[in-house]
N, C-alpha and C positions, 0 to 999 in steps of 0.2 A: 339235544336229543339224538341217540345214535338208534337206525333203525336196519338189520341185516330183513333185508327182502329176494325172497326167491323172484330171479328177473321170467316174467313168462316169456317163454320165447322156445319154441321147437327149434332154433339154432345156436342161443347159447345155455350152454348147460351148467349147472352149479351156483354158486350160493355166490353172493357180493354184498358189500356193505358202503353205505353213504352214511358219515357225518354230517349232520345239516342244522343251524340253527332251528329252522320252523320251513315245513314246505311252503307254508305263509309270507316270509320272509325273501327267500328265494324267488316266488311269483312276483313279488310288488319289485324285485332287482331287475325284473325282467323289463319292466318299462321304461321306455325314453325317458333320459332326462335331459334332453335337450330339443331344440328342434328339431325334427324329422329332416328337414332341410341343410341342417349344420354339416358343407363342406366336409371337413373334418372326420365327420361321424359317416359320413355318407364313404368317406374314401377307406375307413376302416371296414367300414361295412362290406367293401368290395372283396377288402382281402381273406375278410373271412367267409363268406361267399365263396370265391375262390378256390380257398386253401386251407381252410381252417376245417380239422375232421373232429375236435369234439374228445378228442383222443376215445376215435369210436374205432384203434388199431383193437383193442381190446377183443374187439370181435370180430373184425376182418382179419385180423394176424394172428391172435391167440386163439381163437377160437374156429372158425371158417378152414382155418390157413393157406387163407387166399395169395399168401406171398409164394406160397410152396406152387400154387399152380402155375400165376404168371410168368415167373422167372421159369417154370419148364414147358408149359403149353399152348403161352399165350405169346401167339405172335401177331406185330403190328397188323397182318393180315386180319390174323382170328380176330382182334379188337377190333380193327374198323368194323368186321361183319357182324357181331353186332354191338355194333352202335356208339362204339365209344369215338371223340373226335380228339382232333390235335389240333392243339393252340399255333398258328404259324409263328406269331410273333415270339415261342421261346425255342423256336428251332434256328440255332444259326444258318447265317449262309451256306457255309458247308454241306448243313446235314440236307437244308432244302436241295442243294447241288445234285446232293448223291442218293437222293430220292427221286429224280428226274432222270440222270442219268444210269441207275439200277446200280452202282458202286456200294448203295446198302442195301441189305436184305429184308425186306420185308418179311420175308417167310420166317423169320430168325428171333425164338422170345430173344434172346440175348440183345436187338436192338429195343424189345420193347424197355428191356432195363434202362436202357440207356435214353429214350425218352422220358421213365419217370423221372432220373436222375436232375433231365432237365427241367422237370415242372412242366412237360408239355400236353399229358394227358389230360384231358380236363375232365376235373371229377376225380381223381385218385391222386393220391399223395402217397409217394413212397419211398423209403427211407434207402438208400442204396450205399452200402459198404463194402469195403477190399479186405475179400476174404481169398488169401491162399494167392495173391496175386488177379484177381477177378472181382470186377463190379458184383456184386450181388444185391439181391433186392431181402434186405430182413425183414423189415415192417411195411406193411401197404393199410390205406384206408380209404377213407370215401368225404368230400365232402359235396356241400348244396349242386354244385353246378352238374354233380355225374348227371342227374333226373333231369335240372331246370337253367339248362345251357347249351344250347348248341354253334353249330361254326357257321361261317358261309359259302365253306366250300371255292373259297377264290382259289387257292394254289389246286386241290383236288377233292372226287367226294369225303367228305369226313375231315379236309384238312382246309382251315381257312382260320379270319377271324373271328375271337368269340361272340356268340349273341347272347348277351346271360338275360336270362327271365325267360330266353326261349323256352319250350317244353322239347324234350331231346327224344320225340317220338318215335326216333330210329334207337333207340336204345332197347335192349331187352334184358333188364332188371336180372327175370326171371332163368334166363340161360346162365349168366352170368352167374347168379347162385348157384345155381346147379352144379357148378363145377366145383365146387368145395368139396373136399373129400371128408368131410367135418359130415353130412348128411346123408340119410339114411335112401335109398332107391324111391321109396315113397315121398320123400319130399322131394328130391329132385324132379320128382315124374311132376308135381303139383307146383313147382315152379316151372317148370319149361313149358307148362299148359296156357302160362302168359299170355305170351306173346311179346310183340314188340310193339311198344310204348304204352305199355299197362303195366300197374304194379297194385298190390294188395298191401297196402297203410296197414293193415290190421291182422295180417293170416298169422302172425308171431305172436299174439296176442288171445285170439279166442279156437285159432288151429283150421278154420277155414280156410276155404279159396277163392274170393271173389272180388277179381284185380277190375283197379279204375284207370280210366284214362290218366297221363300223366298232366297236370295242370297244368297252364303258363302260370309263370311269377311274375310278370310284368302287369302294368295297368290296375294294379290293387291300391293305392291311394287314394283315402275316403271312400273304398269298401271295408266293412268288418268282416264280414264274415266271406273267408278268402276262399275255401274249401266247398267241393259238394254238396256235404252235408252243415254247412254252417257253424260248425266247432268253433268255440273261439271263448273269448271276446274278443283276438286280437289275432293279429298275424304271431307274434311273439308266441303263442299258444300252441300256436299250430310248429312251428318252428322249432321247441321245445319239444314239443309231441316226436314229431321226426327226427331231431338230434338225440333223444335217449332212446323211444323205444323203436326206433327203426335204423338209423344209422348205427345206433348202440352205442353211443357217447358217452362219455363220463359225466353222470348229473344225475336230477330224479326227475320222476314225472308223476303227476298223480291226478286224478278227476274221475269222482264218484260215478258220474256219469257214464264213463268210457263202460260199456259191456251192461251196463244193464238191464238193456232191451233184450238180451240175449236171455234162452231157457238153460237152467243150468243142465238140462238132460241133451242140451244140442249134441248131435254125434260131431267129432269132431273136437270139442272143446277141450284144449286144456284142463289137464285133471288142477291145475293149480291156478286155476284161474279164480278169484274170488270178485264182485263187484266194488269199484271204489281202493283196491289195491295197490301200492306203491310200485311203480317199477323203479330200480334205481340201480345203477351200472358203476362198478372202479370204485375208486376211495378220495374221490376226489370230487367238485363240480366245475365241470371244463363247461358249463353251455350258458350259464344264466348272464357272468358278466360279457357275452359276446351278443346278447338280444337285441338290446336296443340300437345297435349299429348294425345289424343284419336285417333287422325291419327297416330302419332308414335307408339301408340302400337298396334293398327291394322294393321300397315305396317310392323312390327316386324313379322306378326302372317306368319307362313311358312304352305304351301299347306300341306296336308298329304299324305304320300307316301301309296301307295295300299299294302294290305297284299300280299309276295311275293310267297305266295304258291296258290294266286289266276288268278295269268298269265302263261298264256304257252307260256314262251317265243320265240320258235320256232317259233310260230306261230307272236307273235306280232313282230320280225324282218322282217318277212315278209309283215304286216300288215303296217308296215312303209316307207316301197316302195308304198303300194295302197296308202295311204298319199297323198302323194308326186305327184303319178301319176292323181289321180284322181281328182286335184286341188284344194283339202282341205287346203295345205298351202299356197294359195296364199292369202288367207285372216287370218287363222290361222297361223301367222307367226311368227316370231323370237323366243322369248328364253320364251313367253308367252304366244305364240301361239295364237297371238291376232294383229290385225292391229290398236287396236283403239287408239292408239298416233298418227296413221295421219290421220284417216278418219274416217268418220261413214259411214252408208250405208241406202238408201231410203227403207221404210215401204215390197216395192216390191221384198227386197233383203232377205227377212225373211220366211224361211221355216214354222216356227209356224202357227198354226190355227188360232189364235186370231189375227185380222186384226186392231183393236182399240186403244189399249193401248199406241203404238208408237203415235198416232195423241193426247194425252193429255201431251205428256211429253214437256220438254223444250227445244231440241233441233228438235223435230220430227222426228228422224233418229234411229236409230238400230246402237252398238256397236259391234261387233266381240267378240263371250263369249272368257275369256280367257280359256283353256283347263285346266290347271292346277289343281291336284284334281280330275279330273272331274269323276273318279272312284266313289268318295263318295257321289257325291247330285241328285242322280236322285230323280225326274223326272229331264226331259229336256225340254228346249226351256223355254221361258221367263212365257209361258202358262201353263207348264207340259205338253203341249201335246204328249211329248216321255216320255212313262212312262222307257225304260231300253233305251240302248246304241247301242242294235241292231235296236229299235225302230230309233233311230236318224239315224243311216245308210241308213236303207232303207226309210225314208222318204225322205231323198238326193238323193241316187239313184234312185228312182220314181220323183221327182220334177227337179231336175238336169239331171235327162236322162242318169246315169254317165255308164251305163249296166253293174256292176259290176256284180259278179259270186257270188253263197252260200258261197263258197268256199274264195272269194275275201272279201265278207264282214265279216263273222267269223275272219278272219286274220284282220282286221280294225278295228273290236270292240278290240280285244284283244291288241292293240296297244292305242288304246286310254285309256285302262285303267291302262296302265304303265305311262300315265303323271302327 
């Protein structure tokens, strides 16, 4: 079946066509056929994690011409500010050297080339060729790790070892596009409205603007539903989701569901937005046989345990009875502190400010966050609207009624940040 689909998208423009046996087809390739656990699949998994962009240059090169900014306006400065990090381990000695010693320039795109060259930017892949006697940067793209990776900051901030599954909250998505000379002042203005470590999954899709926290990747094995809003059945789904229609990968994407919460009169929407519509990018599928290895090693990725000189535990044993008592685990429950393998929950069930972004997804319902981690990624709530953990408490306790004490809550942040 050959199907030419208008891709929706207010940043790429024009027609594409995907050869595809059956979208049918394609979904069931998406699943493991191996152990989750298979070494092997796990190590592959990494590299495509990594480095693997889906060949979504298609829209960061061809379209964005995001290579045309870097190589003139992005310098290691502009990218550390916001948010992008460097791998230590693929800077040689040297360059570390002469990054200490100020012998290279930061201020200078012409080094940033020369990091991509080395693979050191994490999150971007770009293609770097001698042109005229000069490195030049031709093609640039993006894969998993720009969002859901960050460093540790050992050599300096932004520059250390990778932590992948991190959520990379210091990144700002939205600036970053912005800078494309590919869009129009209006969208730029509704990208940089962001922020940093927010990004809108869906504003290329129904023309809206209402960016979510960046998620961790880590701690999802034996959750389904990995996301917000519950989307799935699989991680692989979601993964898919984001390698076509938001990285802009080569492949297709399709699910009746996506958009049809939405009123076809919403201002805002895509004039070509139809319910149930294909998106589908390039002439080729670069995403589906990289699935089941990019779910296994994200499923490998283990929560990160909280620094233990940062809890009082005295205090979080007792904060574990408020738990308990004040009926946070009845939806926070089991061993992931999550219900969403049996249920989701209506729009109503959500403490969060932002009342919107549930009615665009594809299930229209609210997931149970899993706890796990949840020490390391504030903000909180799908919005940010808890910027700390005390912030989450007490907007439970004021919305839930639950009349806990200072006393009561103190002892409940401190327990939640031993999960």
């Amino acid at each position: 079946m050959k199907r030419k689909t208008k891709v929706l998208s207010v940043l790429i423009a024009g027609s594409v066509s995907l050869s595809v046996a059956s979208v049918g087809a394609i979904y069931a390739a998406s699943q493991p056929g191996q152990p989750l656990d298979a070494p092997a699949l796990v190590k592959q998994g990494q590299q495509v994690f990594r480095y693997d962009t889906f060949g979504d240059e298609i829209k960061w090169t061809d379209q964005l011409r995001m290579h045309e900014v870097i190589r003139t306006q992005v310098s290691p400065i502009t990218a550390l500010a916001v948010g992008l990090k460097l791998d230590i381990e693929a800077l040689p000695d040297s360059v570390q050297q002469g990054i200490v010693d100020g012998t290279i320039d930061l201020g200078d795109p012409a080094v940033t080339v020369a990091l991509l060259k080395l693979n050191a930017v994490v999150g971007l892949k770009g293609t770097v060729e001698n042109v005229d006697g000069v490195d030049t940067l031709t093609r640039v793209g993006t894969t998993c790790a720009l969002c859901h990776s960050t460093v540790d900051d050992s050599f300096a901030p932004g520059i250390g070892h990778r932590r992948d599954g991190w959520p990379n909250l210091d990144l700002n998505p939205g600036a970053i596009i912005a800078l494309s000379p590919a869009l129009s002042d209006a969208q730029k203005a509704q990208a940089n409205s962001w922020g940093a470590g927010k990004y809108d999954p869906r504003w290329n899709v129904d023309g809206l603007s209402n960016p979510v926290v960046i998620p961790p990747a880590y701690g999802l094995a034996g959750v389904n539903s990995v996301v917000f809003t519950g989307d799935g059945p699989n991680l692989s789904y979601w993964n898919r989701y984001v390698a076509v229609t938001q990285m802009g990968g080569e492949g297709v994407f399709s699910d009746p569901r996506v958009g049809t919460h939405l009123d076809p009169a919403t201002p805002g929407l895509s004039s070509d937005w139809r319910p149930g519509m294909v998106v589908a990018n390039g002439t080729d599928d670069k995403v589906s046989g990289l699935l089941a290895a990019l779910q296994a090693y994200q499923l490998s990725l283990p929560a990160p345990r909280p620094p233990a000189a940062s809890i009082d535990i005295a205090q979080a044993q007792r904060g574990k009875t408020v738990f308990k008592t004040a009926g946070c685990a009845s939806c926070h429950s089991g061993a992931h502190f999550t219900d969403a393998n049996k249920r989701l929950h209506p729009p109503s069930a959500s403490v969060a400010t932002d009342t919107l972004y549930v009615t665009r997804s594809a299930t229209g319902m609210y997931r149970t966050t899993p706890l796990r981690g949840l020490w390391q990624h504030a903000p909180y709530f799908h919005d940010g609207s808890a910027a700390t953990l005390a912030d989450v408490v007490d907007t439970y306790n004021t919305k839930q009624k639950l009349q806990l004490t200072a006393r009561q809550k103190g002892e409940l942040v401190e327990y939640l940040k031993t999960l």
